[in-house]
C-alpha positions in Angstrom: 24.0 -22.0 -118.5 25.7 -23.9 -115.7 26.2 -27.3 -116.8 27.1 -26.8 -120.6 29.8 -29.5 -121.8 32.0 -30.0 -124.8 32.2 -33.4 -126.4 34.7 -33.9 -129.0 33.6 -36.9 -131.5 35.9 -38.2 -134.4 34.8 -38.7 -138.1 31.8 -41.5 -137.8 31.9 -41.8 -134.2 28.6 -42.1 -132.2 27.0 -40.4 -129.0 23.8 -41.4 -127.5 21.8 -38.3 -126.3 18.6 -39.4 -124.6 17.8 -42.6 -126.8 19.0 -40.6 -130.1 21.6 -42.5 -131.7 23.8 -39.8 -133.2 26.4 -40.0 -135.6 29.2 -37.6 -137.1 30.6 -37.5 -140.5 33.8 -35.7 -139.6 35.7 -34.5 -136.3 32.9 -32.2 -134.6 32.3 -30.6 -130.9 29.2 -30.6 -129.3 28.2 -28.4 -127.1 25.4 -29.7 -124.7 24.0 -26.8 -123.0 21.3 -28.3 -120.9 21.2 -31.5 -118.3 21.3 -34.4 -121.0 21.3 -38.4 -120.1 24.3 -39.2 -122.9 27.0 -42.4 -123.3 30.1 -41.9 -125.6 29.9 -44.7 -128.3 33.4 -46.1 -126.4 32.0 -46.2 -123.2 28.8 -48.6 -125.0 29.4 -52.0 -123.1 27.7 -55.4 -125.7 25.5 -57.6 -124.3 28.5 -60.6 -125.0 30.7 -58.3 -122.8 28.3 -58.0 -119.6 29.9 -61.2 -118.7 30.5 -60.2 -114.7 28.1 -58.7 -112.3 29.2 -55.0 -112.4 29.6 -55.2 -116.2 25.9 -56.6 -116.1 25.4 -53.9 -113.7 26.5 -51.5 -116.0 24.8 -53.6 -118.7 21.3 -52.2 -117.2 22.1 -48.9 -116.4 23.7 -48.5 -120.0 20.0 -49.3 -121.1 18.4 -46.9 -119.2 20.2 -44.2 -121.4 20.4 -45.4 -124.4 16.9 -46.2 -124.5 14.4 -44.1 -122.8 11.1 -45.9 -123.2 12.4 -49.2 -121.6 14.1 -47.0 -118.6 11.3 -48.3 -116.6 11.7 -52.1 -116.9 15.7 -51.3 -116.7 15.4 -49.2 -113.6 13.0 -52.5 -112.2 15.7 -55.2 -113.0 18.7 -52.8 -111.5 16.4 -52.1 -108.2 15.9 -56.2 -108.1 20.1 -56.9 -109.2 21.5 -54.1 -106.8 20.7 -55.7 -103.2 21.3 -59.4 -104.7 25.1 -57.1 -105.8 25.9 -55.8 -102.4 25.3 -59.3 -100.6 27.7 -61.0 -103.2 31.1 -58.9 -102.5 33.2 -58.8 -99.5 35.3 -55.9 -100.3 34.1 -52.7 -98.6 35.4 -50.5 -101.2 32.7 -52.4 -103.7 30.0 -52.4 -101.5 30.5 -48.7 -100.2 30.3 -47.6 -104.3 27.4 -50.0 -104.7 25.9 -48.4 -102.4 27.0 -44.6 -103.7 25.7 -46.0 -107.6 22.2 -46.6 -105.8 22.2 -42.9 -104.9 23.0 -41.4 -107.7 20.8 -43.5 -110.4 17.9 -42.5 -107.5 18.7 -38.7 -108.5 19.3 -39.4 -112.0 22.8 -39.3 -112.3 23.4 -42.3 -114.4 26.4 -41.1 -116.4 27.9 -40.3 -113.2 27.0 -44.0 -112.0 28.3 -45.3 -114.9 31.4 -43.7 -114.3 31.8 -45.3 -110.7 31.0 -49.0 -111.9 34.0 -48.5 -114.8 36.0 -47.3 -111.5 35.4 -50.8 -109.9 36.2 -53.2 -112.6 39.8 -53.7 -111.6 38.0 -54.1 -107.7 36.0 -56.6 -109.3 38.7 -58.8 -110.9 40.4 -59.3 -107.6 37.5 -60.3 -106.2 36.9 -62.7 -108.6 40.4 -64.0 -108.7 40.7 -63.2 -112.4 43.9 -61.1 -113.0 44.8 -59.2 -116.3 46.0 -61.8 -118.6 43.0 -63.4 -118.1 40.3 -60.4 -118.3 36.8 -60.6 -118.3 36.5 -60.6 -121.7 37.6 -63.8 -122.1 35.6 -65.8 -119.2 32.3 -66.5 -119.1 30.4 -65.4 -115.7 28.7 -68.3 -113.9 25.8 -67.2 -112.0 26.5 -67.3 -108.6 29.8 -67.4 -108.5 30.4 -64.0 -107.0 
């Protein structure tokens, strides 16, 4: 077994392991021996906090693992948002990953492109002139602004 992992989850944290919402009753490790699409309950972004376009981004992809049977319509709406992405940002370090995060969700590697959009936040609040005591979290994104 190659690609076995070992997640450690605390008393009544969650892990979603493709579309299963699962949920632990005291401090556990799994051990996933087998390619498995999973997102850590921390890493879960809410609708109300998708409120820039890589958090949106990440919005989408999120929903491609946490619910399998709407992975099509989520895989449709990233392959329309992705281009309409790349065209909005100046900085080549964004548009390079942009570009990388296309890559991997084609092979199916969308942890792994998760992973890379977290990587760009900070990217993405210089580019949007915010700066940390005013995080996303706290502004509403205006379509078209980026």
């Amino acid at each position: 077994m190659k690609n076995t992992l070992k997640i450690s989850l605390k008393p009544n944290e969650k892990i979603y392991l493709n579309g299963a919402v699962v949920r632990v009753d005291r401090k556990v490790t799994l051990e996933l021996l087998n390619d498995v699409q999973f997102l850590l309950e921390s890493h879960v972004l809410q609708i109300d906090e998708a409120s820039t376009p890589l958090r949106q981004l990440y919005f989408i992809l999120q929903v491609m693992l946490m619910n399998p049977t709407g992975a099509n319509d989520a895989y449709e709406m990233f392959r329309r948002s992705l281009p309409l992405m790349i065209a909005s940002f100046d900085d080549p370090e964004i548009t390079g990953t942009l570009k990388h995060i296309d890559q991997m969700v084609g092979e199916g590697h969308v942890y792994e492109a998760l992973k890379a959009i977290r990587g760009l936040y900070p990217l993405e609040r210089r580019a949007l002139g915010e700066n940390d005591d005013n995080p996303p979290e706290k502004q509403q994104f205006r379509a078209g602004a980026a």
